[in-house]
DRENSE-345233 format. One record per residue (C-alpha): residue in three letters; x, y, z. Coordinates in steps of 0.1 Angstrom, whole numbers, plus 2048, in hexadecimal, padded with zeros to 3 digits. Each point is the difference from the previous one (the first is absolute). Example, Ala and Ser with C-alpha at 12.3 -4.5 7.8 and 13.67 -1.06 7.14 Angstrom:
BEGIN
ALA87B7D384ESER80E8227F9
END
This chain:
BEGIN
UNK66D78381BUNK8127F581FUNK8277FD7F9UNK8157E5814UNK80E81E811UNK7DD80B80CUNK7FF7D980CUNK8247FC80FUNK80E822808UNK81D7F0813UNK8027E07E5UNK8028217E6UNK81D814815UNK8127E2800UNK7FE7F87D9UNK80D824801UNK81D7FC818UNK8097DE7EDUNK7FF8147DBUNK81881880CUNK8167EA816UNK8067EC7DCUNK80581B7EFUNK82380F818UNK8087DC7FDUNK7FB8017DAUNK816820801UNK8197F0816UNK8057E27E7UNK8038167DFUNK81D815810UNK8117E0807UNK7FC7F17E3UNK80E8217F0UNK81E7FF81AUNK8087E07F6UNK7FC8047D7UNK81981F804UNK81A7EB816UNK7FE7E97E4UNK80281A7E4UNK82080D814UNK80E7DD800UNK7FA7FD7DCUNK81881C7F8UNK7E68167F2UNK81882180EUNK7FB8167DEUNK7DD80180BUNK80C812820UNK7EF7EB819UNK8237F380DUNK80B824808UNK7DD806816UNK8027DE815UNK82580880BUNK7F5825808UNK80580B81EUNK7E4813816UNK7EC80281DUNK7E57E580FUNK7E08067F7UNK7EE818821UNK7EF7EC812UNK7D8801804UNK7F4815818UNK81F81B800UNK7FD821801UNK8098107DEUNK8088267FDUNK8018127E3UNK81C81C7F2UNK7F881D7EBUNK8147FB7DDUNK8028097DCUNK7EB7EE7E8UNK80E7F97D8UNK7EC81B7F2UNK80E81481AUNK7E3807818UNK8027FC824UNK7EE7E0812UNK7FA806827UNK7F57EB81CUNK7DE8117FFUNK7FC7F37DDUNK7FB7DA810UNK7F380D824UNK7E07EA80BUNK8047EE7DDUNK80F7DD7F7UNK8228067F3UNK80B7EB7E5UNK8267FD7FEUNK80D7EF7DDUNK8227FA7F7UNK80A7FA7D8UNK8198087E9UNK7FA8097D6UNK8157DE7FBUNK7ED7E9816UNK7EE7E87EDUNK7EA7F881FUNK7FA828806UNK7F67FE7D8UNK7E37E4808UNK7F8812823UNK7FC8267FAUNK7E27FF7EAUNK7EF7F581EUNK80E817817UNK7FA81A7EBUNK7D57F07F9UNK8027FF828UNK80C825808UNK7E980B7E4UNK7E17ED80DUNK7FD808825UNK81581C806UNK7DF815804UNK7FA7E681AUNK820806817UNK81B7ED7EDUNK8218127FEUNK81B7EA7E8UNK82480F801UNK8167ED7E7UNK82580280AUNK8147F97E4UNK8267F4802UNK80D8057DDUNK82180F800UNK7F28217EAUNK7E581380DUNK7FD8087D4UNK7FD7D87FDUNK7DC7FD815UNK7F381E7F7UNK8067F47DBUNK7EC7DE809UNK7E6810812UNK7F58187E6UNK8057E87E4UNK7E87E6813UNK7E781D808UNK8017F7825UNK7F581B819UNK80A7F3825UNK81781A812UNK81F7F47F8UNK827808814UNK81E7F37FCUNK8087E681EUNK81F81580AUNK7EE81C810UNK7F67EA81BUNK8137E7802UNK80580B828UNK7DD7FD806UNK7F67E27EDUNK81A7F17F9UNK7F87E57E2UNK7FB7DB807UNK8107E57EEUNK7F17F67E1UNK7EF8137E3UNK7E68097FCUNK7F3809825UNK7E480980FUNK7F880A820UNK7DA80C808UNK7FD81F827UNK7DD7FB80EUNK7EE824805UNK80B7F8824UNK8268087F2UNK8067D6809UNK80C7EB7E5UNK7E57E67F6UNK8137F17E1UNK8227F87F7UNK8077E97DEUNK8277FE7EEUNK7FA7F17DDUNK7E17FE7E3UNK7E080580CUNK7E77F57EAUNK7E48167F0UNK7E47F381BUNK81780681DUNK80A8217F4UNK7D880C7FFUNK7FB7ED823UNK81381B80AUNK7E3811801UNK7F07F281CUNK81580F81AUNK7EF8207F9
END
């Protein structure tokens, strides 16, 4: 059986380039419509929730793509040490959350399905965690059963210092070059596309 892409090899490849072009786009449109239902949550006066407190925070611009991102040597919550070999010649997932975030509390499952799913492939996830207590995200972690290598935020704070917004994540090529950089929700599909950058 001869397949249209046996017929049209180019008419195929550009089927292909099309799909994916409207799926970024797709990707693009969701995180604006999330920007915008937040703004709008914010303006409500929805502040027990928290999510006035993380849109006036303060913190860095998201890296650029293509920057070079080093990595420090620190301390992880169950007290073993994380190095920079630990993500050398692998994609290096950086993740921002805090126990209280009720974005973080939709997100992290995924995270954690994503770390747990290709990190035999090359995928290193590093969840930075700005609670005030180091107690407090320990306690979340182990009551949610999540196993990502977890730190607090504070350790390296120098280094990468964290964006604005919550949660945050920022995705370092094996080439040490970031290659993704998202402040808010991502959704469950955008979190496993994360993926291809293996």
């Amino acid at each position: 059986v001869r397949t249209l892409a046996h017929v049209d090899p180019v008419g195929a490849r550009l089927r292909a380039h099309e799909e994916s072009y409207c799926k970024e786009q797709a990707m693009v449109n969701r995180r604006r419509v999330m920007g915008l239902a937040a703004r709008r949550t914010i303006a409500l006066g929805l502040a027990p929730l928290g999510l006035a407190a993380m849109a006036a925070e303060p913190g860095a611009p998201l890296p650029p793509l293509g920057s070079t991102l080093a990595a420090p040597s620190l301390t992880l919550l169950d007290g073993s040490v994380w190095g920079p070999e630990q993500s050398r010649g692998k994609v290096l997932v950086l993740y921002w959350w805090a126990s209280w975030c009720p974005f973080c509390a939709e997100q992290s499952p995924h995270m954690d399905a994503l770390w747990r799913a290709h990190r035999s492939q090359g995928l290193e996830l590093l969840a930075l965690s700005i609670d005030k207590q180091p107690a407090a995200a320990s306690a979340h972690l182990k009551a949610k059963g999540y196993g990502f290598p977890a730190a607090m935020a504070t350790q390296v704070a120098a280094v990468w210092p964290k964006p604005r917004g919550l949660p945050v994540v920022v995705v370092r090529g094996r080439d040490g070059k970031v290659v993704f950089a998202e402040s808010g929700s991502l959704f469950p599909e955008d979190v496993q596309g994360l993926k291809n950058f293996l």
